[in-house]
C-alpha positions in Angstrom: -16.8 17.2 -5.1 -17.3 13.5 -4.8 -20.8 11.9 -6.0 -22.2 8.8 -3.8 -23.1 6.0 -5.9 -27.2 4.7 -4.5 -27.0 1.3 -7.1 -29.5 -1.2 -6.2 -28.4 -4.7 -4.5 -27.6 -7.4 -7.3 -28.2 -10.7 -6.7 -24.4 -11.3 -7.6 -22.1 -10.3 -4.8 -18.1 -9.8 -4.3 -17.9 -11.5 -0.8 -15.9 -9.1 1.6 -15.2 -9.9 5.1 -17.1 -6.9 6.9 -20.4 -8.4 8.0 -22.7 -5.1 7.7 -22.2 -2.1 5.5 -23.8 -1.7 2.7 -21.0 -1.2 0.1 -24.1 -2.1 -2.2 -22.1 -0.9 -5.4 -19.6 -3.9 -5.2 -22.6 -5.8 -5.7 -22.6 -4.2 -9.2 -19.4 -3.7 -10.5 -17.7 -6.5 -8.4 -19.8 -9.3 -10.3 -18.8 -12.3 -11.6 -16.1 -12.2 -8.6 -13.4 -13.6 -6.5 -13.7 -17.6 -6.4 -13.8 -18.0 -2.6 -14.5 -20.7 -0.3 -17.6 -20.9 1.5 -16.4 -21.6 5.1 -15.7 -17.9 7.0 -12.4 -18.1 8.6 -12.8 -16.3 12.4 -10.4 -13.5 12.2 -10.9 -13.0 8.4 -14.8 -12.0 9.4 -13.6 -9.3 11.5 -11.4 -7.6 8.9 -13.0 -4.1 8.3 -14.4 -3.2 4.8 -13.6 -4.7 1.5 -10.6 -6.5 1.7 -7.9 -7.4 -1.0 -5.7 -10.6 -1.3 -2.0 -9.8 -2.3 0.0 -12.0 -3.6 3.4 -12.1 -1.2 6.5 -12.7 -3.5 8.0 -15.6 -5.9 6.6 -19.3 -5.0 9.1 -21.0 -4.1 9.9 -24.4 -2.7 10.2 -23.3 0.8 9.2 -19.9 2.5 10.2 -18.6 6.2 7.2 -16.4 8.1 7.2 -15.3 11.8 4.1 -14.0 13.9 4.8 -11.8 16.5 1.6 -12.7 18.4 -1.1 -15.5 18.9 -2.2 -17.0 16.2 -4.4 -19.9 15.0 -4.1 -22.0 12.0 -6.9 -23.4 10.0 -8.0 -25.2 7.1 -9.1 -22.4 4.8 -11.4 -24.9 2.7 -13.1 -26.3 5.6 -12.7 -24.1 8.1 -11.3 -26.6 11.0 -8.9 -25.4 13.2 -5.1 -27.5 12.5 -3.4 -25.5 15.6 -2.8 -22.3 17.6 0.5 -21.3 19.2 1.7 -18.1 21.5 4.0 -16.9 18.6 5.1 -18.7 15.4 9.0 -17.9 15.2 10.8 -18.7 12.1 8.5 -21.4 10.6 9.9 -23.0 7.7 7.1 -23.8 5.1 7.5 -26.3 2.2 6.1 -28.6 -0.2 7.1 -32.2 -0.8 5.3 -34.3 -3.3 2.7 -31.7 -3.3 2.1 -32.0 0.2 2.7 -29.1 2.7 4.7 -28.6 5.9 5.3 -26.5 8.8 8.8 -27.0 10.0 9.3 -30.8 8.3 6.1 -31.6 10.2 3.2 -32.3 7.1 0.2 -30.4 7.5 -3.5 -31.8 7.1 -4.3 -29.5 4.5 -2.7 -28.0 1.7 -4.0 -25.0 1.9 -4.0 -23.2 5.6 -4.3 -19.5 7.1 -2.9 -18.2 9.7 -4.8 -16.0 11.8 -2.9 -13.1 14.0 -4.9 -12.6 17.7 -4.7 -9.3 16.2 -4.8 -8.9 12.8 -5.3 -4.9 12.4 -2.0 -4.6 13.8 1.4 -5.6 11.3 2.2 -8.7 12.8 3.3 -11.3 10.1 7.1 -10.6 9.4 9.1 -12.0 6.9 13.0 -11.7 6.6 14.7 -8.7 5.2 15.7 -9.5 1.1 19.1 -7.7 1.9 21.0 -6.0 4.6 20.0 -2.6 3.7 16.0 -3.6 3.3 13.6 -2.8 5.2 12.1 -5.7 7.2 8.8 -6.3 5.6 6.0 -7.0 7.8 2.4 -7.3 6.8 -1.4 -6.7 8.4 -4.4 -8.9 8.6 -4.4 -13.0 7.5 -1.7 -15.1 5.7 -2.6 -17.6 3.5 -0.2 -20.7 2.6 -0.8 -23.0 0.3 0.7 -25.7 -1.9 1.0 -25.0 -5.5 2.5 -27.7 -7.6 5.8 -28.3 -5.7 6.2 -25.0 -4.0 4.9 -22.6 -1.7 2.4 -19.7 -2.0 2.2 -17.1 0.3 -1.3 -14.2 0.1 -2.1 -11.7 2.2 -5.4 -10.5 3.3 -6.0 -7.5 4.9 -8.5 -4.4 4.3 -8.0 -2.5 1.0 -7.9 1.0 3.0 -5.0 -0.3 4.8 -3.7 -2.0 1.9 -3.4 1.5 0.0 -1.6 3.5 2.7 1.3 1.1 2.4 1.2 1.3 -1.4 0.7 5.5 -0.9 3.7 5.5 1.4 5.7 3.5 -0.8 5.1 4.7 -4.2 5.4 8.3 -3.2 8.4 10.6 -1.0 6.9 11.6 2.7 7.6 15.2 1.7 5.3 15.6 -1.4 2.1 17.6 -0.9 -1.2 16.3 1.1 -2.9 16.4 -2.7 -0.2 14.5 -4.3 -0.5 12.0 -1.5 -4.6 12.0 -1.8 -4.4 11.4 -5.7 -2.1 8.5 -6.1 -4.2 7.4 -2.8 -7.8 7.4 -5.7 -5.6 6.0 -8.2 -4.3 3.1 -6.1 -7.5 2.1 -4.9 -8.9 2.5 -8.5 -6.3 0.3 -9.5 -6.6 -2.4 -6.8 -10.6 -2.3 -7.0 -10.9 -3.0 -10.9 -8.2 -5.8 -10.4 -10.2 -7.1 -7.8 -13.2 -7.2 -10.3 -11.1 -8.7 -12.7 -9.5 -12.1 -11.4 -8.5 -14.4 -13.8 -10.2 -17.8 -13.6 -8.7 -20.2 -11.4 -6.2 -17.3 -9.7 -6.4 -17.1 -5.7 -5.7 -13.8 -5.4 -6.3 -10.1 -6.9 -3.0 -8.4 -7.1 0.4 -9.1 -7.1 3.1 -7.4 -4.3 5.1 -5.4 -6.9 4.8 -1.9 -9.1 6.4 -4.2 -12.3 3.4 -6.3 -12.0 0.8 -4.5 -9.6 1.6 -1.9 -7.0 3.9 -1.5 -4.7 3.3 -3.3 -1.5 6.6 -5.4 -0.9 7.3 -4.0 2.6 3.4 -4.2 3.9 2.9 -1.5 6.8 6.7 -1.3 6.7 5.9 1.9 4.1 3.1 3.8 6.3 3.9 7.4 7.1 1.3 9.5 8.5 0.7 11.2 5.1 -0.1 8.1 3.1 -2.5 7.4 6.3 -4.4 10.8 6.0 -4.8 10.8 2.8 -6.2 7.6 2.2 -8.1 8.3 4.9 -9.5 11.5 3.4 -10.6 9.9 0.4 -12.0 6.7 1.5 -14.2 4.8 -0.6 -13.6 7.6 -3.4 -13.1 5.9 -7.3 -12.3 7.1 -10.5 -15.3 5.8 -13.5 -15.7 6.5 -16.8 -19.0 6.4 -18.3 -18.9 4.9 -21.8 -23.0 5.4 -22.0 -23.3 2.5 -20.7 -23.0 3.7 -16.4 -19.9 4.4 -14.7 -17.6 1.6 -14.8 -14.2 1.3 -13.2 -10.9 1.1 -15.7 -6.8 0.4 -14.9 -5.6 3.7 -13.5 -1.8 3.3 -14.5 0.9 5.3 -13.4 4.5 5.8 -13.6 7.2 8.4 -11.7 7.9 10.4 -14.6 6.6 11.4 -17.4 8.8 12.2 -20.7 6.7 15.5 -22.0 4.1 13.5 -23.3 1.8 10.2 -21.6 1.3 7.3 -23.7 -2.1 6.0 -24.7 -2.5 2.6 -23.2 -3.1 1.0 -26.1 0.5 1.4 -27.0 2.0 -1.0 -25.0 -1.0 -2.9 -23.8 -3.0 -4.2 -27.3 -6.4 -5.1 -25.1 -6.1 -1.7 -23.1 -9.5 0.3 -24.0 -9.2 3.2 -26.3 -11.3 5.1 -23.8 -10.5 8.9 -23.3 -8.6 9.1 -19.5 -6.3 6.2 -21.4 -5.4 8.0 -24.4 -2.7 10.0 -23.2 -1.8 13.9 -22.6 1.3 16.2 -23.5 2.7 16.7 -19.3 5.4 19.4 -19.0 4.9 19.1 -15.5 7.6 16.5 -14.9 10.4 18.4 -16.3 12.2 19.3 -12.9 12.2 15.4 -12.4 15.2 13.8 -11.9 14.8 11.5 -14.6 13.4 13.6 -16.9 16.4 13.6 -18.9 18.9 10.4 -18.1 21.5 9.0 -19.8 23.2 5.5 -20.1 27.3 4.0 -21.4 27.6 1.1 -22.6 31.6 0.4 -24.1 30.2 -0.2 -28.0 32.2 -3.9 -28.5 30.9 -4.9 -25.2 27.5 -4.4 -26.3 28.3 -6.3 -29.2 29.7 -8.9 -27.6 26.9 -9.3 -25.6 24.7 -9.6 -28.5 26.7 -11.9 -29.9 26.3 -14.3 -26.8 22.5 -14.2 -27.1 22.4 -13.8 -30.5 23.7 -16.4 -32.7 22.7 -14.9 -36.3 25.1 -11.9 -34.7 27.8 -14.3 -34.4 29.9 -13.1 -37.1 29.7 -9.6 -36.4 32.7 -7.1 -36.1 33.6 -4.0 -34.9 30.7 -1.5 -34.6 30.6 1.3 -37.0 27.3 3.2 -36.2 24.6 3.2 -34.3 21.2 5.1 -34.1 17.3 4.0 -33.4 15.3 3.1 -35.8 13.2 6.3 -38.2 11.4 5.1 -40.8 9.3 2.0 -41.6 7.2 -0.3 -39.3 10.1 -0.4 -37.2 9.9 3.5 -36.5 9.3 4.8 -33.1 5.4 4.4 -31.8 3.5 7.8 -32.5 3.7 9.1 -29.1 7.8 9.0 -29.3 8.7 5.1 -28.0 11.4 3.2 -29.5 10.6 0.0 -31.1 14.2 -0.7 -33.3 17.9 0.2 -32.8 19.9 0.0 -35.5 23.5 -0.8 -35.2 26.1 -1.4 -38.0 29.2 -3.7 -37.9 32.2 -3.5 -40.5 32.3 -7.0 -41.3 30.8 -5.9 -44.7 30.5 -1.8 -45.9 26.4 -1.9 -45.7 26.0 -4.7 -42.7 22.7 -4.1 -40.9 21.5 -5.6 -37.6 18.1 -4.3 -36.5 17.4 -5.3 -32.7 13.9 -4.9 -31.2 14.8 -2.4 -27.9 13.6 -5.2 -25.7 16.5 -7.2 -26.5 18.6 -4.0 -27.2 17.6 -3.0 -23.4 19.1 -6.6 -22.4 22.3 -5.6 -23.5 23.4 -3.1 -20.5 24.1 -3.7 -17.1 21.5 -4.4 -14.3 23.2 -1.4 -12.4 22.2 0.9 -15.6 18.7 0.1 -16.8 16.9 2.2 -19.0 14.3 4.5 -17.2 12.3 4.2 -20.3 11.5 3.5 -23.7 12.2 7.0 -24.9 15.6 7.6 -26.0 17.9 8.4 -28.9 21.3 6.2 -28.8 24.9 7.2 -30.8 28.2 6.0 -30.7 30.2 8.6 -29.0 34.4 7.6 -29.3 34.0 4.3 -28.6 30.7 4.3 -26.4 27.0 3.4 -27.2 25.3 6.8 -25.2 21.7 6.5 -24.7 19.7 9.5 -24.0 16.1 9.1 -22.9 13.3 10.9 -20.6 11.1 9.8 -18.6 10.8 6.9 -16.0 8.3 4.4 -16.4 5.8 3.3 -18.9 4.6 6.5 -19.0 0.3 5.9 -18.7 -2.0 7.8 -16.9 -0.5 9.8 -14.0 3.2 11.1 -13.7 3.6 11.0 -10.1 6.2 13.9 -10.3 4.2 15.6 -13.0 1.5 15.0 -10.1 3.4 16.8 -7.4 4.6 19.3 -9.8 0.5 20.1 -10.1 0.3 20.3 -6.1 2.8 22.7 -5.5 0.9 25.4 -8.0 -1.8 25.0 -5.9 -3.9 22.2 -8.0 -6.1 20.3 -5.9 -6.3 15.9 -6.0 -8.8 16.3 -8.1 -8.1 18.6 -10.9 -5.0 16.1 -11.1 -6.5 13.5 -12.1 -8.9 15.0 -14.1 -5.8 16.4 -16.2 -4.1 12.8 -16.3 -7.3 11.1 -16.7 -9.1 13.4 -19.0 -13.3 12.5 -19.7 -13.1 10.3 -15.7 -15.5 11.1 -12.9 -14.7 10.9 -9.3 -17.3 8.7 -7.4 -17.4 8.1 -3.6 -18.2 4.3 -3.6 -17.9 3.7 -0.2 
């Protein structure tokens, strides 16, 4: 069962773009918030619910958008309106001498959005990143701005329409309804304690990729009717944890797979709280995964010749004799099972050393062979550097295989995150 939060109004309030609704518990977690300007951009104000600024891709120098549909263009500091158009076919935007332009035409502001006639529907499109990509198009407002010398690009759009791309993307359209509803909790978790927590002087809450954020890189380009019910099933709905202090919202990570055992967030993030649903749980759920178990070549010289390219204390190194991660000392594994060391031996000299740090070790393979995780033993095998690991991901919070797993024995969304969040409390917020 979800609880309804009834906090009273604070006089310090996240400004979202739905005029009425109370949404009074924004007022209370959401303090402190988003740095936004004062002038309401038409279009913006109709958006529906809390909305959520995504950061669209790489600034660049110059960035190509279409909008299949009328638009208008405005001055998002002041509000006044710099043009409208039918449809805005491949407009080239750039920045020269920190100025910025729409098709080699300069712009009277540097920072403008665009404003689809109808902005619930995906109508801002950018080109495909490859052949095989799909075309990603987005919902709600675009935002363009010069930053330095090259272009920004944020979309704005409502959160619940936010997560059913992310939901669609992050899991397969097959998985169970449950599966779908708790990564649906977990995204929104996610999105809504980033939104609480901007960095000063940042323009937007999350960025458009799982590596940095969640995934959102192909906008409504990822729906599926799934994604759409469960997120529509759980609207509003949170995960807290109450430290004594209230409920408070905190980063629901999760990863595809987990190795046999989740890893406390402290681990790999130092400032991460050591608060129970962060602390890690033993998962066997995950062990029909297809990266459960994975394994990796690399030809043994060519590994050291790659280290010897990036690393010039390893210049002088020959012919590798033996290699194995690291057991004992501070450069042991972390206590829930991570590499942080590979040792590797050369025969330069009988007792020659080299001990790597597995980020740089990791650097060393292919792009076409990456390592699913930091969990894995390595050996030389004839020849061959063969690296055995589990798991896929980081490994926090929720496996979203382990997840699915759950689902198909009958577990419900929320006994799943319960398990992967252990001591968390579902709120409806919303």
């Amino acid at each position: 069962m979800f609880h309804r939060v009834t906090a009273a109004a604070s006089a310090s309030r996240l400004r979202y773009l739905a005029g009425p609704a109370a949404l009074v518990w924004l007022c209370v977690w959401l303090t402190g918030c988003r740095p936004e300007p004062s002038v309401e951009i038409p279009g913006e104000a109709s958006l529906a619910g809390p909305y959520i600024r995504v950061k669209i891709g790489e600034d660049t120098p110059s960035r190509l958008v279409n909008v299949l549909d009328r638009y208008q263009m405005y001055d998002r500091l002041s509000g006044k309106m710099l043009g409208q158009g039918e449809e805005l076919a491949g407009a080239s935007f750039s920045v020269k001498g920190g100025k910025l332009f729409l098709n080699e035409q300069p712009l009277d502001s540097g920072h403008v959005v665009i404003v689809p006639a109808h902005v619930e529907e995906a109508r801002i499109v950018f080109p495909a990143p490859s052949p095989t990509a799909r075309q990603p198009v987005f919902r709600g407002t675009l935002r363009v701005s010069a930053d330095s010398d090259k272009v920004s690009l944020v979309n704005v759009l409502p959160l619940e329409q936010y997560l059913v791309s992310v939901v669609g993307k992050e899991l397969l359209g097959k998985w169970h309804i449950e599966t779908h509803k708790a990564q649906a909790i977990a995204a929104r978790t996610f999105a809504l304690y980033h939104m609480k927590n901007v960095p000063s002087g940042r323009s937007f809450d999350v960025y458009d990729s799982s590596g940095r954020s969640q995934a959102y890189q192909e906008g409504a380009a990822s729906e599926t009717e799934k994604a759409r019910e469960a997120v529509r099933q759980t609207q509003g709905v949170v995960l807290t944890y109450d430290g004594g202090s209230g409920p408070r919202l905190f980063e629901t990570f999760y990863h595809s797979t987990s190795g046999g055992q989740a890893v406390a967030a402290y681990q790999l993030f130092p400032k991460a709280p050591r608060i129970p649903p962060l602390m890690g749980v033993a998962c066997s759920y995950s062990s029909d995964a297809p990266n459960y178990r994975w394994e990796i070549r690399q030809d043994a010289e060519q590994l050291l010749k790659n280290l010897r390219a990036t690393n010039k204390v390893m210049e002088a190194a020959r012919g590798v004799k033996a290699i194995a991660v690291a057991e004992s000392g501070d450069r042991a594994r972390t206590e829930d099972g991570r590499v942080r060391w590979v040792n590797l031996w050369t025969s330069e000299s009988p007792d020659r050393l080299w001990e790597i740090p597995v980020s740089v070790f990791k650097k060393q393979f292919p792009p076409e062979t990456p390592f699913r995780s930091d969990r894995f033993d390595v050996r030389l095998e004839d020849g061959v550097a063969v690296v055995s690991g589990r798991g896929y991901g980081h490994g926090i919070g929720m496996s979203q295989y382990g997840a699915e797993k759950q689902a198909s024995l009958g577990r419900r969304a929320e006994g799943i995150l319960y398990y992967y969040y252990p001591g968390s409390k579902l709120i409806r917020v919303y």
